[in-house]
Legacy VTK file of the C-alpha trace (Angstrom):
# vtk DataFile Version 3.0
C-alpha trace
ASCII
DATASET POLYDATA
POINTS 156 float
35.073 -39.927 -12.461
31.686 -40.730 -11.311
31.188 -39.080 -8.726
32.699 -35.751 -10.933
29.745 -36.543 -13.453
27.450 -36.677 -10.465
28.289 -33.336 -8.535
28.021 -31.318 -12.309
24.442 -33.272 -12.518
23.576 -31.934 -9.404
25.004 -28.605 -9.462
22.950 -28.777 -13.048
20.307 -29.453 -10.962
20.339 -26.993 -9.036
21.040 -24.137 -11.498
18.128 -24.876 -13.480
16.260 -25.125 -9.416
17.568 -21.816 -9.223
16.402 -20.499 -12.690
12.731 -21.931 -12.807
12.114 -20.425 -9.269
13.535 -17.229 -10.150
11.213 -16.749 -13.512
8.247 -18.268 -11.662
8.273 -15.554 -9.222
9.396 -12.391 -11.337
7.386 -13.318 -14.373
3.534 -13.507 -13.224
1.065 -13.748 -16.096
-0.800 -10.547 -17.211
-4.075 -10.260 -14.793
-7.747 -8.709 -16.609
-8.020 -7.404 -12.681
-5.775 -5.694 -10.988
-7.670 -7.246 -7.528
-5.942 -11.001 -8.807
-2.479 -8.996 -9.326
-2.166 -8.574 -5.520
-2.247 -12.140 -3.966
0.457 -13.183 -5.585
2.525 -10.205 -4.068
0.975 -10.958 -0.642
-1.825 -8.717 -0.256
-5.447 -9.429 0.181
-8.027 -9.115 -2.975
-9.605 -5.966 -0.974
-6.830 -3.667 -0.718
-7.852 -1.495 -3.817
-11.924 -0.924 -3.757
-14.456 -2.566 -6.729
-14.507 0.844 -9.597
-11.368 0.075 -10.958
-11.593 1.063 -14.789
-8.309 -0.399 -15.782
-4.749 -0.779 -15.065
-0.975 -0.758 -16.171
2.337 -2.568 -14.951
5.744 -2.204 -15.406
8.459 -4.666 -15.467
9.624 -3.119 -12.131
6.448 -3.271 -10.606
5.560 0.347 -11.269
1.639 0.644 -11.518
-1.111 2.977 -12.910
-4.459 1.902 -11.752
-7.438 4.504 -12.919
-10.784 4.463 -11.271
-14.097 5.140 -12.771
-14.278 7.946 -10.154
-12.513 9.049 -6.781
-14.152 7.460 -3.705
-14.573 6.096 0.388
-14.136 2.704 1.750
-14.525 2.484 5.646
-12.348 0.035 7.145
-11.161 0.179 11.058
-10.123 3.805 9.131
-11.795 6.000 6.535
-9.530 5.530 3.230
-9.922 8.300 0.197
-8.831 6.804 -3.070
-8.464 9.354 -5.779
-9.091 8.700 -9.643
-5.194 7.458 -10.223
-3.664 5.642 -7.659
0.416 5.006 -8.052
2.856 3.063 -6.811
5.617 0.393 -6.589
4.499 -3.600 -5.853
6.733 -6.003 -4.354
6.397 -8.937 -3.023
4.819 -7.723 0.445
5.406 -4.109 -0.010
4.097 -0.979 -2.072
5.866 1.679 -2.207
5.977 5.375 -3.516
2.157 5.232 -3.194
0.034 8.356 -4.821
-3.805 8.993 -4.699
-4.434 7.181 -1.231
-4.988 8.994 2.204
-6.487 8.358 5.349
-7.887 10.197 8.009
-5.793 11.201 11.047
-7.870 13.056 13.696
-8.746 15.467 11.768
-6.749 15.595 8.756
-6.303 14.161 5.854
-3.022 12.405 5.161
-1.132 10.704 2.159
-0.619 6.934 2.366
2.521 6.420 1.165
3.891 2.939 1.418
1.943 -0.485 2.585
3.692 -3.477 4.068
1.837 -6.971 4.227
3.547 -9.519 7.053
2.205 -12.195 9.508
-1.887 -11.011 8.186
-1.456 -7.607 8.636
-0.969 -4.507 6.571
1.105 -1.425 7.408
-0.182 1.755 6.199
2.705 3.508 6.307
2.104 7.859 6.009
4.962 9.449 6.327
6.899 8.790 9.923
3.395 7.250 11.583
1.839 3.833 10.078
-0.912 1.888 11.439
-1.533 -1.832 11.576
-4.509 -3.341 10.207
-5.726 -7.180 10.315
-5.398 -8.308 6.794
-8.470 -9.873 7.092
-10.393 -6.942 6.548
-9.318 -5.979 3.390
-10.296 -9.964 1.788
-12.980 -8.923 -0.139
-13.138 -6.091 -2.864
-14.945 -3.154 -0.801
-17.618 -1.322 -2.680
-17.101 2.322 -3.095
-18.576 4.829 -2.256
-19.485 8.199 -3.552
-19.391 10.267 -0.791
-18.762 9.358 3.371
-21.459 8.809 5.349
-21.279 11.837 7.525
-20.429 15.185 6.565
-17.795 15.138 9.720
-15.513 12.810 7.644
-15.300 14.653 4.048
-12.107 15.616 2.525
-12.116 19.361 1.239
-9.573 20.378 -1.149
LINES 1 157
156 0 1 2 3 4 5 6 7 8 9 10 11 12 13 14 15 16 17 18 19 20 21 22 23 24 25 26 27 28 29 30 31 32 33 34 35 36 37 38 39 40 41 42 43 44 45 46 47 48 49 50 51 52 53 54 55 56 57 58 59 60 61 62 63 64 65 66 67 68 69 70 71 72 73 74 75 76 77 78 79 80 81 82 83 84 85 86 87 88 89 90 91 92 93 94 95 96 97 98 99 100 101 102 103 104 105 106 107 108 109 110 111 112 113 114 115 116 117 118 119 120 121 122 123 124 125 126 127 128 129 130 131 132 133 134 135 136 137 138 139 140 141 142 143 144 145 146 147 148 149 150 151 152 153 154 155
């Protein structure tokens, strides 16, 4: 009989284990910036530059951000971000990513999913990704306006 009462304690136990770590990691607290949001899910502070306006979240993950305007960051590549940036966060992935592209030689192509593992990001667009050190992307980048040289810009 005791050891019956002993293996329902511990099965108990381990149910309510289960439970806690389950809400813990599917229930973060609402963020005032989205830049905290992304630790949590396994990304660096930096990935989305500083003129963030404001932000929504789903339940699912699925996220609005809006930027005070569209704008450069130069990393190891040039990255666009447009006004309204979408997308689908998981823990170590985004996916379904809108209002994002990078240059490619010399083209201008959609980002469309970005994987975090073993501190580095995938930038995944389309069939091709590229690997970046996550290190780069620790702090929030300023933004900028316009590139640097005229070689670079994106016309639409």
């Amino acid at each position: 009989m005791a050891s019956t009462l002993s293996s329902t304690a511990a099965i108990s136990l381990l149910l309510l284990s289960l439970f806690l770590l389950f809400q813990t990691h599917l229930s973060l607290p609402p963020f005032d910036d989205f830049h905290d949001l992304l630790p949590p899910y396994g990304f660096p502070k930096g990935l989305i530059p500083s003129t963030v306006k404001f932000y929504s979240m789903s339940d699912s993950g699925e996220f609005d951000i809006h930027m005070h305007h569209s704008c450069y960051v130069q990393f190891n590549k040039l990255i666009f971000y447009d006004k309204k940036i979408r997308g689908r966060i998981e823990y170590g992935s985004v996916t379904n990513v809108t209002g994002i592209q990078t240059k490619k030689l010399f083209f201008w192509v959609p980002v469309t999913g970005i994987d975090s593992s073993l501190g580095f990001l995938r930038f995944h667009t389309g069939p091709i990704s590229a690997r970046l050190p996550a290190k780069q992307f620790e702090n929030v980048p300023i933004c900028r306006h316009k590139v640097l040289s005229h070689a670079f810009e994106r016309h639409e």
